[in-house]
Every structure is written in C-alpha cells, then in structure tokens.
N, C-alpha and C positions, 0 to 999 in steps of 0.2 A: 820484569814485573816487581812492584814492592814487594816487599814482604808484608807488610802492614794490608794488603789484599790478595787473599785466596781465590784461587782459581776458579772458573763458575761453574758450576755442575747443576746442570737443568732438574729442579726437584720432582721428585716425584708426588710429593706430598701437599695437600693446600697449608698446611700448617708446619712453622719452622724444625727441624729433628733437633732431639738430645736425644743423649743417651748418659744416664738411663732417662726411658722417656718421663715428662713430666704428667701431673693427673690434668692439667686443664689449663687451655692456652685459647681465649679470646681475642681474637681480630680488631684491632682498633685502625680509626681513621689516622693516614698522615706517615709519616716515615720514619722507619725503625733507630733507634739512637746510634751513634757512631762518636769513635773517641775525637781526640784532636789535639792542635799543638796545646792550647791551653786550656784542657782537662784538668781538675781535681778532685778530688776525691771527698764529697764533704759529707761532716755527720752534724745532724742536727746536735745542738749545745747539751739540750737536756739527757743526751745520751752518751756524749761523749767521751766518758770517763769509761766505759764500758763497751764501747767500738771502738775503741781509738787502732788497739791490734788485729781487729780485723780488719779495719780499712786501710794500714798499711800494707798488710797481707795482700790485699787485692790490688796496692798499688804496684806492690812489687811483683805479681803476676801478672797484669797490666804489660807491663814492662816484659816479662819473662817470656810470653809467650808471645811476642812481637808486634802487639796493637800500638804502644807506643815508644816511642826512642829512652826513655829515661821513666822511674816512679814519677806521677804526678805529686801533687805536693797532698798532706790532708791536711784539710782544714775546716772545723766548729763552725758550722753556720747556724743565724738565729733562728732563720724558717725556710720553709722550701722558697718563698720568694726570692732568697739573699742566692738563692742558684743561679749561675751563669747556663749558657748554652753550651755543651759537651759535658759538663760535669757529672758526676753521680752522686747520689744523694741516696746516705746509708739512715737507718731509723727501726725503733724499738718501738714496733705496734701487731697489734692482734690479726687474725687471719681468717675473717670472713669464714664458712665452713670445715676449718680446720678440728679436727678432734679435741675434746678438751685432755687440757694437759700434754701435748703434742709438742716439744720441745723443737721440733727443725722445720716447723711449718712456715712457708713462706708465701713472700710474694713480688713477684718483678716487674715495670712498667717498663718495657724494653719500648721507648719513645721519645721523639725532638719534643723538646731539647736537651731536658732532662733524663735520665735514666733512674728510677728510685726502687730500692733494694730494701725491703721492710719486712721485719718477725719478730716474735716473741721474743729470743733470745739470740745472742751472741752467734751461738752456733746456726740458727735460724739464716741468720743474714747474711754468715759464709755460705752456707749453700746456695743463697741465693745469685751472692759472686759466682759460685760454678757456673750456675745457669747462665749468668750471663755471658761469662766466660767464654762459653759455647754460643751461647746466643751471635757473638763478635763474628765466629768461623762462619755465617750465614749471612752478612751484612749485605744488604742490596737484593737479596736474594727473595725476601719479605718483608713486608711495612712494618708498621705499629704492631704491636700487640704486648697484653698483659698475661704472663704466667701467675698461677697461683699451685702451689704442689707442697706434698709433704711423704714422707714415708713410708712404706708397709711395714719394717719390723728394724727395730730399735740397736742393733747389734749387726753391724756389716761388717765381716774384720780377714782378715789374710793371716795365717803361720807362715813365718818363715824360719825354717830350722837350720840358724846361725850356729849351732852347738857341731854341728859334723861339717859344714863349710862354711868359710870365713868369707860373707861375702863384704864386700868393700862396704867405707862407711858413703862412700860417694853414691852406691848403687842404693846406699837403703835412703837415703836423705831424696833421691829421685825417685826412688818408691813408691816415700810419703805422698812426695806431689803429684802421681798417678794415683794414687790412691784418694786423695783431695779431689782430684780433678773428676771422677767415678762419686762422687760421696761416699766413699766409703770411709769407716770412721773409725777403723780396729786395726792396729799393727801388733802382731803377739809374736813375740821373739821366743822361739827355743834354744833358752842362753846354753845351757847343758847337755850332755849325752854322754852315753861311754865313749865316744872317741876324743871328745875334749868336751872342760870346762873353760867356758869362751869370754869368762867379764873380770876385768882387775878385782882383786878381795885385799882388803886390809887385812882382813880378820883372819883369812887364810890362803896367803900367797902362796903354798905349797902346792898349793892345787889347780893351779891357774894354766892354762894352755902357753906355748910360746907367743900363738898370734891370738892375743886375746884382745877385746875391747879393752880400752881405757874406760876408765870411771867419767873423766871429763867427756868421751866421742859419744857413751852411751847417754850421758845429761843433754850434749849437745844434741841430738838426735831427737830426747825427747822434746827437747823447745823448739824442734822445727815443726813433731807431730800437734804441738801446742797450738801454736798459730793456726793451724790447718782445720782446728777442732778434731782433732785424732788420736783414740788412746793409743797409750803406747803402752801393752802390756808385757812385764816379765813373765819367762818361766822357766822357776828351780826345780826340775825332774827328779821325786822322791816319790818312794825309796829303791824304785826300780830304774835303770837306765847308769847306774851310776859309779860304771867301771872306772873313770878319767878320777873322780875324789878318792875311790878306793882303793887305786894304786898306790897313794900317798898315805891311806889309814886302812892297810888292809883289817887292823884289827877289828873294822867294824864292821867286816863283812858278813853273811851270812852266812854259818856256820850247819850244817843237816847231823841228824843223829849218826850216820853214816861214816861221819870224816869230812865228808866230801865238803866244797866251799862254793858258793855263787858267787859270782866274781864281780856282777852287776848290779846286786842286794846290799843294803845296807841293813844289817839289824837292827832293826828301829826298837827292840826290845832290852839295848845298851843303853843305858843313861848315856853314856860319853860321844854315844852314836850320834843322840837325840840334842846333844849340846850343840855337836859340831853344825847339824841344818839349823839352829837357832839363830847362833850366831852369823849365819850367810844371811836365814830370812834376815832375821834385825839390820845388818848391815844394807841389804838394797831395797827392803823396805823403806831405810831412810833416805834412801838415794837417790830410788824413784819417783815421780811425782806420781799420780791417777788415783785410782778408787780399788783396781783391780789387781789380782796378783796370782798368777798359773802356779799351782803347786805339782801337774805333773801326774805320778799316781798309775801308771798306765803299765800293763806286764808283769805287777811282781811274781804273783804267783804261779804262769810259766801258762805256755800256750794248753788249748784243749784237746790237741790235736795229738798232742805229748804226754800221754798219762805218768809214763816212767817220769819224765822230768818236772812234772807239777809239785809245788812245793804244797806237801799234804802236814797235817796235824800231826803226823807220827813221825815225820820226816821233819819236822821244827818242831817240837815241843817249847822252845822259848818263847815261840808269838803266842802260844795258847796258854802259856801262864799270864802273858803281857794283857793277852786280852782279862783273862780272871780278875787279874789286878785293880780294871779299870770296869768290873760290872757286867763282863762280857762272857762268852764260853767258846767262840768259834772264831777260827782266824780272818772272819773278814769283820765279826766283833771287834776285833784287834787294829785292824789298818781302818776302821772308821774311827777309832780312838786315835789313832795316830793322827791322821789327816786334821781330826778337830783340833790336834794338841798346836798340829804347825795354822791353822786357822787362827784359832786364839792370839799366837804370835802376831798374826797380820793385824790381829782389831786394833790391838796397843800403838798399833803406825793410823789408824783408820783406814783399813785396807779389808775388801773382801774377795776371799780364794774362793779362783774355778777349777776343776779337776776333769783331769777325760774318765769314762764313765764307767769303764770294765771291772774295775775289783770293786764298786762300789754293789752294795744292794738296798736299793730305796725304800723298800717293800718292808721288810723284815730284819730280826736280828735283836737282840738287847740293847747293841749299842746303836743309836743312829746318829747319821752322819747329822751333822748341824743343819738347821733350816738355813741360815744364809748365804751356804755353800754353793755356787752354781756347777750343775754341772754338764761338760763337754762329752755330749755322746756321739762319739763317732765311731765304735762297733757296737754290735751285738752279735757273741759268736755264736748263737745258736738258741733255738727256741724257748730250752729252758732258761737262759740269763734276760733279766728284766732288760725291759722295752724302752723308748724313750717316754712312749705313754703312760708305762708306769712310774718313772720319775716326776712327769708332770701329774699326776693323780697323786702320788707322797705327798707334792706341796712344793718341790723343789723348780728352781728358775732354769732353764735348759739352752743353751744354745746346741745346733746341729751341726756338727763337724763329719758328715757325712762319710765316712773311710771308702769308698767307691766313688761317688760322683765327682766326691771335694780333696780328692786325691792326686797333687802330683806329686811324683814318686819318681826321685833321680835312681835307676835302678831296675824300670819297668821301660818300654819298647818306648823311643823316641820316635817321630812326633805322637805326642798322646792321642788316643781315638777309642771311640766305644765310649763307654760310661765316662772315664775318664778324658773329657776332653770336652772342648767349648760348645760344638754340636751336640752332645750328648747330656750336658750341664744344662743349656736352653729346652732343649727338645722333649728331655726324660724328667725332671729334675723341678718340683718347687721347693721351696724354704718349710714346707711340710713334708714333705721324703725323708722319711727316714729309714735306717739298714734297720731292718728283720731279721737279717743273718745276711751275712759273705753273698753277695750276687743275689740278695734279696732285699726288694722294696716294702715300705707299711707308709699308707698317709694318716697324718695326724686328722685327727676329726677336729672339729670347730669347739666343741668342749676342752679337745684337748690345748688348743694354742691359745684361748682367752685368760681371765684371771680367778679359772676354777680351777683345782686353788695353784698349780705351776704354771706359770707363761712361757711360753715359745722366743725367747729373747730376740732370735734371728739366726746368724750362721757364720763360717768361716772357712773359707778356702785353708787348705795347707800346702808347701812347698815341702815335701821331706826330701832330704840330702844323702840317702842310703848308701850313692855308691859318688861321694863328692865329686871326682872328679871325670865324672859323664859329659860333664858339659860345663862350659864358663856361665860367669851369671849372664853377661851379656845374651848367651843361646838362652838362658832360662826368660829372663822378661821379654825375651819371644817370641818364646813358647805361651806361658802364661798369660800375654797381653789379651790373647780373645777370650779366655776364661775368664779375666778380671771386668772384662765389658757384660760378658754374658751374666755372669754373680751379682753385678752391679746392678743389671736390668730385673734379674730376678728379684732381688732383696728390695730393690726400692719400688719399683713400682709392677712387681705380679701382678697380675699375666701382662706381658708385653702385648703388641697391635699388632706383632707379625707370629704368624705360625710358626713359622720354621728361622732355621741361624743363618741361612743365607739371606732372607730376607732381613733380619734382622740388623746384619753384617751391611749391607746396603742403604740401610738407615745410617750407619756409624760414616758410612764411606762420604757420605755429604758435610764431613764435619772437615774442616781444615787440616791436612794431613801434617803430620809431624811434630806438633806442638802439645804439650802438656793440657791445654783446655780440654783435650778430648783423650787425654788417659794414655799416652802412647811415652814412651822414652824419649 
C-alpha cells in the first residue's frame, strides 16, 4: 500500500473528523481535493510578502507527513484563476461569522481542483493548513466540503520542565510539530530548578548545568515554534526553586533570624541578589523572541501544611523592611515589589511576565502586583488563599494551569489515571475548572471569563520532572499524547460532540495513524 493512501476505516460520521473538532463543515457537491505530482503551493500576490512562511511551512509538512514525495514549490499567483488542478491556494481574507477581532479564524474549501486556505491573519491560514492536514488522512473517504472554524479561548500551551530533565533538543523540535498539528499554540519551557539551571548565560556561566541548552539550540527551537505560529515561552524561577544558582552564590541565599539558611531562596531583599536576576532577565530577554516571559514566583514562602517551616515576618525581618522600602508593610507587600521590579526589566525588552499564582494576592495589600502581569493559577491551597475568580475580578489576565487535572507528574503512579489523565481531562475538566483547593473543583461563571474586567486567557497542560529519571522522554510523549488530544479538544472547540474519551478517542482513531497531521510522534 502507498504511503501517500491510508488505510480505509468505514466512518462512522456523515461529516469528515478532526480533532480538535472543527465549529462547522458544509457538504459541497463534487470530490474532496487531493495532492499530486504537480502540486504547488500558491499564494495570492497581494499577500505574499506575509504568507510566503507559512506556505513553505505547509509545503514542507506536505512533504513530512507523507502526502507528497518532495515540498511542492510556492509560488505568487495573480488570482485564483492562475490556479492549476491540485494546487493550494493560500489568502488573507475575512471570515464570514467569525467573532470580531478573532485572530485564527478561518476558512477551508477542501475541493477539485483547487483547495483554498483563507483568514485574517497569518496565523489564521496556518491553522487552516492543519485542518487540511487532517483533512488529507480522510481522502476518498468524503467529497467536497467547506470548513469554516475558529477558537474558544486564546491561549492553548504545554509546560515542559526541561530544568530537572534534559530532554532532547530533537524531542522538543517534534513537540513543536505535535503541538502544531493539535493547534496548539504555547510551548513554555521550565528553563530552571533547583536541580539545574538548563540555558547557556554569558553573563553568568558559573551557574549553568553540565547538559545545558546552547543559546544557538534554544534560538534554533524558537524559529521552528515560529513557523508553526507557536510561542515559545521562557521560564526563570524566582525567587524560589533556585538551589542550582545558589550553589554558586550562596551569599544570596536566604538567611532567617534563626541562623538557619534556605537553600532554595534567593534574598531578593540583597541588591547584589537582585543584580544577579537582572542580568539573566536582560540577557534572554534579548535572546528570546515573543511577547511573553515566565517569571516563576511559586513556593517561596514554604508550604501550609508546614507551619514550622513557613518563612514568617519574624523569621525574615529583611523581606519586611524590603517591603517598607517600597510602600509596603507585609511580606507578600514585598514579593509583589519584587515581581514588579523583575516585570519592569521585561518592558524595556517589550516583554510581558506571567507568574503562577500562590504567593500572589490580587485582592489586597499596599503594594499591588502590576495590571499587566498575567497570572498562572494553578493551585489554590485552601479556602482562605484567593480564587482564580478573584484574580479575574482584580482586573488581572489569568490562564489556568490546573495543578490536578493539567498535571503530569514524573513521580506520581505511572500510567496516569483519575483526574490526572486523558479520560479524566475530557470527561471532568473544561477550560473553566478551576482548583478551589487540593482535590477540589470551582467553575468560572460567564462574568467571570469575558472582558469584566480579567479574561480567562485559556490553559496549559504541564509535564513536571520530579523524579527525572522515571521514564525516558520517549515513554513520556506517550504517555501525554491522549492528554494533548484531549486539551486540544477542549481548548479549541468546548464541548466536543462525544460524551465520553472513548468515543471521543474513536473519532481520533479515523485519522491516518502515525503521522504528525493528527498529533502523534
């Protein structure tokens, strides 16, 4: 059998599957588009200058996932007329029903002879390649028809905590193109942790892991998430998590009334402390390309569960002066000075920091954290520590990193199940679930995820690496693959058309097995 033709699996469906599914797929007369030897890739002239990288992109996935032997060529056509038979025909135009201001709205004419792929924007018309991507894995299987689809929520993104295992640069570059192939649109790298810091530094070599990213593999990674339309965001873990830098500057550890030392604290109340994050922000600030940039922020002050070891006002007297300094009286005064001062750093690059949400208080306080700050809530350890609802009522932008649902966790019972797992993600779980506390659920209300006045950005899966060497990456992507389908389904088009992940998983199975079109490695 070629490869260029998948096996036929009798649908169950009148209507062709993706995953994730799309919002609306009209039946047209006549037979569904198919590539062929003399396929190209064309974009209309006037647009040219501004698709020319996505339509390479789509040649060389064309190519990749085994529709044709070699990229077709792209080539500036004047008008759709100047289109041959197999060709595609990319284009920068509006989208019928599409919400205004809806950035990935699309539309696809999956039909002989032509196939034409048209949106608003750049990113718009790579998802539309997805679709059609997908579309290919069903050839024969359905005629004509026109897709028209666009998003539920603006922020679809993955953690993977590269700081505690080094995973290859080869696995994260095929990631990407899972992650593409899903729409998903967010790769956030946990460059740091106490067991290493994982990215080449000019500014400070001292601190760098043995097997650390190069400066070049990390650039080179993001210009692949580039093409894909996929941020690639960093994250420098301050001022907790940050054993691997304080080994090499214990002096700026945290020091307690006591004697005693945290050994994962940075005294952020040190000028010399506060130098040393500068200079890292500033350096991969410049580095990185994108908009966004993880500052981290998560555990300083020591779990709730641990009263002796909670880092209290009597027990640091230094953060409580730091805070006075800056306006403040109380030490979470203090780390929202903080967090703004390493914010500030990121404008001067045009960057805006997202934080995870625990030492933050939205609600109150003398000092408050910056309006631009988004923030990452993924616990809430207990009824008295604010809500995600109260972050979005502050005013603040929130994505949900759900610490239960959106939790793998090298370190916790292998294969994942219960909350933690692809049935329990589909079944339990929208992109408004949020933790209430530890093994507790809250839905957002419809006030709360619109633009009164915080918005519900969307969500992200996390990979944590707690116990590295549990499993190879290979056993992790999967592991992860049905949760990345399932996430994908949820985030773009909640609620899916099947009840349950078996069904859902039966939808996926009609898709051409083994190929990047449909998210697989």
């Amino acid at each position: 059998m070629s490869p260029m033709t998948p096996p036929f699996v009798e649908p169950p469906f009148a209507e062709p599957p993706f995953v994730p599914a799309v919002r609306d797929v009209q039946v047209r007369s006549g037979e569904g588009w198919a590539p062929r030897g003399g396929t190209r890739v064309g974009v209309l002239g006037r647009d040219f200058a501004r698709l020319e990288g996505t339509a390479r992109t789509l040649a060389r996935d064309l190519e990749r996932v085994g529709h044709l032997p070699g990229p077709p060529p792209v080539v500036p056509l004047g008008s759709r007329a100047e289109a041959r038979p197999g060709d595609v025909l990319l284009r920068l135009d509006g989208v019928a029903g599409a919400p205004s201001g809806e950035q990935e709205a699309y539309r696809l004419e999956f039909a002989e002879p032509v196939a034409v792929l048209a949106g608003h924007t750049e990113r718009a018309v790579h998802q539309a390649g997805r679709t059609l991507l997908q579309a290919l894995a069903t050839t024969g299987r359905f005629g004509a028809y026109e897709v028209t689809d666009w998003p539920s929520y603006a922020v679809r993104g993955l953690m993977v905590d590269v700081g505690r295992k080094r995973f290859s640069v080869h696995w994260l570059e095929r990631l990407v193109e899972r992650l593409s192939a899903l729409k998903l649109n967010e790769l956030h790298l946990h460059l740091s942790d106490s067991l290493a810091f994982r990215v080449e530094s000019e500014t400070h070599p001292e601190i760098v892991a043995e097997e650390a990213y190069t400066r070049a593999e990390l650039c080179g990674l993001a210009e692949l998430a580039a093409r894909h339309h996929i941020a690639l965001v960093p994250e420098f873990d301050t001022p907790g998590h940050l054993r691997s830098v304080l080994d090499r500057h214990p002096e700026h550890r945290l020091r307690l009334a006591d004697g005693s030392v945290r050994g994962e604290n940075l005294d952020y109340s040190l000028p010399a402390a506060r130098a040393l994050v500068h200079d890292l922000l500033h350096e991969y600030a410049e580095l990185m390309p994108g908009e966004l940039f993880h500052l981290g922020g998560d555990e300083y002050f020591g779990y709730f569960w641990e009263p002796g070891h909670r880092v209290t006002p009597e027990r640091a007297p230094q953060l409580v002066r730091f805070a006075r300094e800056r306006g403040g009286e109380t030490l979470h005064d203090g780390f929202a000075a903080y967090v703004n001062e390493l914010a500030g750093v990121l404008r001067e690059h045009g960057k805006r920091a997202r934080v995870w949400n625990d030492e933050i208080l939205p609600t109150g306080g003398a000092v408050r954290l910056d309006g631009d700050v988004q923030l990452d809530t993924w616990i809430r350890w207990n009824h008295e520590q604010p809500s995600a609802a109260d972050c979005l009522r502050a005013g603040y932008d929130v994505v949900n990193g759900h610490g239960d649902h959106l939790y793998y966790v090298l370190g916790e019972d292998r294969p994942p199940r219960g909350k933690k797992s692809a049935p329990g993600l589909y079944e339990a779980w929208t992109p408004r679930t949020v933790m209430d506390a530890p093994g507790e659920d809250a839905e957002l209300t419809p006030d709360e995820r619109d633009d009164r006045p915080g918005r519900l950005l969307g969500s992200h899966l996390s990979i944590w690496c707690d116990t590295p060497d549990l499993a190879t990456e290979d056993e992790i992507a999967d592991d992860t693959a049905p949760w990345l389908r399932a996430f994908a389904e949820r985030l773009w088009s909640a609620p899916g058309p099947e009840p349950d992940h078996a069904a859902f998983e039966r939808r996926y199975a009609l898709l051409a097995p083994g190929g990047a079109a449909n998210g697989r490695t």
